[in-house]
C-alpha positions as a Markdown table, in Angstrom:
| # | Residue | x | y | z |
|---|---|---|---|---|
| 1 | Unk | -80.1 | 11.8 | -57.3 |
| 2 | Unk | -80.0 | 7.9 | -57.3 |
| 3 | Unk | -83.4 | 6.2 | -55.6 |
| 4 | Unk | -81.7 | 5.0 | -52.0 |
| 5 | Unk | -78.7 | 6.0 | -52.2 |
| 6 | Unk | -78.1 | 7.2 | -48.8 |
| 7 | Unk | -79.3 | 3.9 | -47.6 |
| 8 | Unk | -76.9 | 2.2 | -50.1 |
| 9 | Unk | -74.0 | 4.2 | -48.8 |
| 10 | Unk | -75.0 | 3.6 | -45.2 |
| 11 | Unk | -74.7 | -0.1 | -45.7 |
| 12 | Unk | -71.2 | 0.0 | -47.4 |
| 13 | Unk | -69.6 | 2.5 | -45.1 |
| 14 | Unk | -71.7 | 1.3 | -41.8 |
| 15 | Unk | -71.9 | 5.4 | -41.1 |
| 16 | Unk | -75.0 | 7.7 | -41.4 |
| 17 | Unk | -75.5 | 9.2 | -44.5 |
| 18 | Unk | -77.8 | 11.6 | -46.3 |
| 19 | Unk | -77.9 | 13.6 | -49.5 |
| 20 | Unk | -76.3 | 17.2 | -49.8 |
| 21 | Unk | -78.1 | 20.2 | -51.0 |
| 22 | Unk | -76.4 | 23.6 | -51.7 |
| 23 | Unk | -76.6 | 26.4 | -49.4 |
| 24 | Unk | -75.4 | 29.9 | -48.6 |
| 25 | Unk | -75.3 | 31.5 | -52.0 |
| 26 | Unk | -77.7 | 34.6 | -53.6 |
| 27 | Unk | -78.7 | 35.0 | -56.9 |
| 28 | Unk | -80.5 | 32.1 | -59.1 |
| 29 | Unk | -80.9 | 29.9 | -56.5 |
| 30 | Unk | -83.7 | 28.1 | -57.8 |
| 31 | Unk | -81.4 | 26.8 | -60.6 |
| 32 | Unk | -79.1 | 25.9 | -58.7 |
| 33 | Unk | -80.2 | 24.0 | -55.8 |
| 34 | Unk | -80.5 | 20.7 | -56.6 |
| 35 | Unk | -77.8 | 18.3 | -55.3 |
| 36 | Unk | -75.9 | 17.6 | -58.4 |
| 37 | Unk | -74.5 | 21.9 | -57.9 |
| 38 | Unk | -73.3 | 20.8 | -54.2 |
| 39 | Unk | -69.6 | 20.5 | -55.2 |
| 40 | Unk | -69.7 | 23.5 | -57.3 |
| 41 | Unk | -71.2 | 25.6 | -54.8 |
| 42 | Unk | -69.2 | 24.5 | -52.2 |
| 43 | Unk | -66.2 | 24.8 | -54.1 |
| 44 | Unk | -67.5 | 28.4 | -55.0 |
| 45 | Unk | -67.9 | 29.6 | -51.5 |
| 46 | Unk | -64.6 | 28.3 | -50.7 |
| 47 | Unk | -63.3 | 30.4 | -53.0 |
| 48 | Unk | -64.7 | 33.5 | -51.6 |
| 49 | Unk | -63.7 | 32.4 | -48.1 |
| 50 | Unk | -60.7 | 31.6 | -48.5 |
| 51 | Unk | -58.0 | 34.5 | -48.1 |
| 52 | Unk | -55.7 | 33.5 | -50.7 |
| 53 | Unk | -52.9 | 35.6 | -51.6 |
| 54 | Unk | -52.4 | 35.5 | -55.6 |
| 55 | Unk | -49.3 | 37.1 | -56.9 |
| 56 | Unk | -50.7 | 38.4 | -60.7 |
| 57 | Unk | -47.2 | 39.6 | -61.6 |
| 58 | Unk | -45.6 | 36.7 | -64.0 |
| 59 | Unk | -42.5 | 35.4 | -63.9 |
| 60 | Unk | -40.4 | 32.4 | -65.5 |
| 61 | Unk | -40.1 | 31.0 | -62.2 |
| 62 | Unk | -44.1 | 30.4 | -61.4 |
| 63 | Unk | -43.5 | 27.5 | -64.0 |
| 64 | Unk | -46.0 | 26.7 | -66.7 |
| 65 | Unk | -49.7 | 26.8 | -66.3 |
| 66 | Unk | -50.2 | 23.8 | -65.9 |
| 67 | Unk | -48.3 | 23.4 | -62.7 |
| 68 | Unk | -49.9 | 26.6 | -61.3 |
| 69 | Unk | -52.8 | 24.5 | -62.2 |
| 70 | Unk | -52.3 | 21.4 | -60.3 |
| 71 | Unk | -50.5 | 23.5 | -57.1 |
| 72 | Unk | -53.7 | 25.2 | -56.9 |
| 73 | Unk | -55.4 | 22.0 | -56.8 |
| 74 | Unk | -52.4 | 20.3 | -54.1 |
| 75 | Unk | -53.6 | 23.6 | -52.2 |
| 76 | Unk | -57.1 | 22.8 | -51.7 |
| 77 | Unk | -56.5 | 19.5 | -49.7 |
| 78 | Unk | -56.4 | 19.5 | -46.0 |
């Protein structure tokens, strides 16, 4: 949303660059697609995408939350 931006980035990283707009979703997508929803949406349809296998059952051995937290995260990355 910053004025030149794209040519800013294009000067530092000597690679073509442009801004990203949101895509691919239904329902309110007049409120939601302006650039700064990009990562969100795109985290969103990654979500729906992705076949996932969750295992609701808990145990003591799944750790605490906040490690199932941070795997999840570990799990996103290529």
């Amino acid at each position: 949303m910053l004025k030149d931006l794209s040519k800013f980035t294009q000067g530092i990283f000597g690679v073509a660059a442009r801004i990203g707009y949101p895509s691919g979703l239904n329902g309110m997508v007049e409120e939601i697609s302006d650039p700064s929803f990009a990562c969100v949406q795109g985290l969103i349809k990654h979500a729906i995408d992705d076949e996932v296998d969750v295992d609701t059952t808990k145990s003591k051995s799944s750790g605490t939350f906040k490690n199932r937290v941070v795997e999840w995260f570990k799990s996103l990355i290529p």
